[in-house]
N, C-alpha and C positions, 0 to 999 in steps of 0.2 A: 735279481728278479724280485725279490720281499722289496727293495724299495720303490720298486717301478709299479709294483702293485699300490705302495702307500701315496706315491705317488699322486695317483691314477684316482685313488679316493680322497684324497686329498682334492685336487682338482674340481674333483664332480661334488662334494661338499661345496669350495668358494662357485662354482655354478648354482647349485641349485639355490645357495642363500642370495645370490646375486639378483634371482630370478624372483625370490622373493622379495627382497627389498625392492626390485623395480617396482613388483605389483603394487607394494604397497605405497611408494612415494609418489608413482607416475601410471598406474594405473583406472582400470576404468573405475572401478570402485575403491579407489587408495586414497590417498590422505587430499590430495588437493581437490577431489570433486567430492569429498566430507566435507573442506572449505567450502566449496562452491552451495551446496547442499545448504549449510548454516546458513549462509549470506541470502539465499530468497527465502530460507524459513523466517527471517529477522526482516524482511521486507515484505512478507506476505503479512507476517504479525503485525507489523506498523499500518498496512493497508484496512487488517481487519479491526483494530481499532479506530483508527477512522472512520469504518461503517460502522459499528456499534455506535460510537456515540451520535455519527447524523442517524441511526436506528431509534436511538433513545431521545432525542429532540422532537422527532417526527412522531414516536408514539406521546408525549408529552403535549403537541397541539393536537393530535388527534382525543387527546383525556378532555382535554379546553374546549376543542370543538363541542364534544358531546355532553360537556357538562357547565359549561360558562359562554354568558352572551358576550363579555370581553373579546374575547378569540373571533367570535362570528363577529364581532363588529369593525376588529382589528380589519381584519381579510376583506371585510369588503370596504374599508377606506381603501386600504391599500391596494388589492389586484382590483377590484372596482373601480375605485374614484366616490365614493357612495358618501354624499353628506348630509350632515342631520338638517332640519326643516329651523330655518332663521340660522344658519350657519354662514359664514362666506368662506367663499371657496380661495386661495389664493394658489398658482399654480407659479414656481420660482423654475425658469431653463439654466440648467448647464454650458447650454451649446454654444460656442463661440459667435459672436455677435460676428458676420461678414457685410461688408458696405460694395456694392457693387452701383456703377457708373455706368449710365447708358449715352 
């Protein structure tokens, strides 16, 4: 009977450590979804450095805008078309030349 009893807790020790180490190798919050956890903190980090700096670009022409006619002049060559008076304009296409035949 004394060994059947050591046994018996013997037993219910390798269970309950068993039960442990599932939790923690294959459970909900165990080691691999720690992994998983790291892996979108190290992808949201890189996402949000991305927007920082297009943040800090875009407060940069907003500085230009309100304090230099460079900037304002830039912006409306460019999203404009806007040219100065005795300027010539020269407009260069990308677009593949097609020949069509009638």
């Amino acid at each position: 009977m004394k060994y059947f009893s050591q046994f018996m807790l013997l037993a219910l020790a390798v269970a309950v450590l068993s039960g442990l180490q599932y939790q923690y190798w294959l459970g909900e919050n165990g080691r691999s979804g720690h992994n998983e956890l790291l892996a979108q903190i190290e992808e949201q980090q890189h996402l949000n450095d991305n927007q920082v700096a297009a943040n800090n670009l875009l407060r940069t022409d907003v500085y230009d805008l309100k304090n230099g006619l460079e900037a304002v002049e830039e912006h409306a060559r460019l999203d404009l078309g806007l040219i100065k008076p005795n300027e010539t304009f020269v407009q260069v296409s990308t677009a593949p030349t097609t020949h069509t035949r009638y």
